[in-house]
N, C-alpha and C positions, 0 to 999 in steps of 0.2 A: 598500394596504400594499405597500410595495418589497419583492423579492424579494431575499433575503440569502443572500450569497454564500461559502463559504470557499474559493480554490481554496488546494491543498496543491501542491509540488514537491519534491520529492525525488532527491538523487544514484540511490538506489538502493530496491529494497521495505525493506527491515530498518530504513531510516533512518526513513523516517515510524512504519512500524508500532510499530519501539521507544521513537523518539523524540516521536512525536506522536499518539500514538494516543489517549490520553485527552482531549485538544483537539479531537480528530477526531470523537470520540463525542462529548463533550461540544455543542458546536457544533450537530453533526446533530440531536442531542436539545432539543437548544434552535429547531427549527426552518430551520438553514441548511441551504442546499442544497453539498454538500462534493463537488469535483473533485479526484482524486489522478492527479498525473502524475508517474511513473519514469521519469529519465530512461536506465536502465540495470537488469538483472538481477545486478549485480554480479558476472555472471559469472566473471570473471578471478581475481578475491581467491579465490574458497573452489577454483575449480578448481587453484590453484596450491599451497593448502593442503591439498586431500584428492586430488588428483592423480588427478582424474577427466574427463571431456569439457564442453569447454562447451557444448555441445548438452543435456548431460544437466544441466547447474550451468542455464543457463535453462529448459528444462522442469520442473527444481524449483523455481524463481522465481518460475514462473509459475502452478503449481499449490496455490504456498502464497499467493500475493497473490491469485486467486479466492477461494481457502476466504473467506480474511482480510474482505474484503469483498465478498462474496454478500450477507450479513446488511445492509449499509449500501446498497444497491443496491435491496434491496428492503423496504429501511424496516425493518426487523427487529433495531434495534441493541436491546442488551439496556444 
């Protein structure tokens, strides 16, 4: 059997996760092997909104896209 593939790209984490998340689960649940590539923490937009560091706008980008996908990494989509 061929190994099925979905890779995912993404401007930013928010985009896939809001925009594509159900396709993403989906997919995995059905057996595909799923690659998600960021290409950005979106840093700039929310730092310039909440007028905080962007050191600190990617350390929460980046702490919220692990949680996000621990579960799919380790097989564990629900």
């Amino acid at each position: 059997m061929k190994d099925k593939a979905m890779p995912v790209v993404s401007a930013q984490g928010a985009d896939f996760v809001w925009r594509a998340g159900g396709a993403i689960a989906l997919h995995k649940q059905n057996g595909y092997r799923v690659k998600v590539v960021c290409l950005s923490f979106g840093e700039r937009g929310v730092q310039a909104r909440r007028n905080i560091g962007i050191t600190a706008v990617r350390d929460m980008r980046y702490a919220q896209g692990y949680r996000r996908l621990t579960p799919a990494v380790t097989g564990d989509l629900a």
